[in-house]
C-alpha positions in Angstrom: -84.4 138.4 -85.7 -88.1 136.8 -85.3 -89.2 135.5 -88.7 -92.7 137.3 -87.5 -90.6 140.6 -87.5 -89.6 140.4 -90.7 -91.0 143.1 -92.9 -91.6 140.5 -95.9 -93.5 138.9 -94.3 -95.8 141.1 -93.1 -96.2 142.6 -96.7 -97.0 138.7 -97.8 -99.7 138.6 -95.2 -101.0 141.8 -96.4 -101.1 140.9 -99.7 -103.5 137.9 -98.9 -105.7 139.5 -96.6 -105.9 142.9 -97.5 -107.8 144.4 -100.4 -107.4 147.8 -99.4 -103.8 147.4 -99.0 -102.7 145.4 -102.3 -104.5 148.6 -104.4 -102.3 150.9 -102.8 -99.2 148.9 -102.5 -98.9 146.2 -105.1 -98.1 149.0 -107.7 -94.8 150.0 -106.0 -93.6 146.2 -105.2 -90.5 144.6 -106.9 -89.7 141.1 -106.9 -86.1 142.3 -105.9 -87.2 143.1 -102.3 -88.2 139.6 -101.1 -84.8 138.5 -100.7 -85.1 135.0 -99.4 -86.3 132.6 -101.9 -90.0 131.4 -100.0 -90.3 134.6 -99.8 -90.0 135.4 -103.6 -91.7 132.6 -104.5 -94.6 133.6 -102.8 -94.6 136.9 -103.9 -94.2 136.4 -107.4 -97.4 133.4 -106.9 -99.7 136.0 -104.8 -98.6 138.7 -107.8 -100.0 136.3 -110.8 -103.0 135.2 -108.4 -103.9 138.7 -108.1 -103.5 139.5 -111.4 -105.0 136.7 -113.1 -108.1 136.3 -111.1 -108.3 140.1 -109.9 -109.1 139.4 -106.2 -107.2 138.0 -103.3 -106.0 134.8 -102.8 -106.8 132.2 -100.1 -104.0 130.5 -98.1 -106.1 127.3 -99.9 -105.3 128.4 -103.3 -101.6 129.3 -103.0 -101.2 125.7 -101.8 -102.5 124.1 -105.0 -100.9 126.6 -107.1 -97.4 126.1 -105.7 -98.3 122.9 -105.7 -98.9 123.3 -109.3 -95.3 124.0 -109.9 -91.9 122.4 -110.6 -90.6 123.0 -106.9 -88.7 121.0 -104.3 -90.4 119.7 -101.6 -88.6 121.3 -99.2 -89.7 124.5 -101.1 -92.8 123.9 -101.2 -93.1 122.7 -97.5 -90.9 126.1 -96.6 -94.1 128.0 -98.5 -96.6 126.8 -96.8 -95.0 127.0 -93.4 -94.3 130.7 -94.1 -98.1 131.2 -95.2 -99.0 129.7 -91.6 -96.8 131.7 -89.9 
């Protein structure tokens, strides 16, 4: 399977560049169905963004918030080639 098939990742993109969607979909998301752990990580990140600042995220500012954060660099190199995908 394509990593671009993957739907995950298609809800991440959404969930950066989508206003529309994130007000109808964010309320229904769990943590539990991002299964890999970028992809949790950048859920749970785009979540608090969202929340916190009540708007959408760049791809700019989930790269100094992660980088904000007690990761790996290997995580944190596995984010930001998923956001770029």
């Amino acid at each position: 399977m394509q990593m671009l098939s993957r739907i995950e990742l298609t809800i991440l993109k959404n969930l950066i560049y989508d206003n529309a969607y994130v007000k109808v979909v964010l309320p229904f998301l769990k943590k539990e169905y991002f299964s890999e752990k970028t992809e949790d990580i950048l859920f749970t990140q785009i979540t608090n963004f969202i929340h916190k600042y009540e708007g959408l995220p760049t791809y700019e500012s989930l790269l100094i918030e992660l980088g904000n954060l007690p990761f790996r660099e290997e995580e944190l190199s596995q984010c930001a080639k998923t956001l770029s995908l």
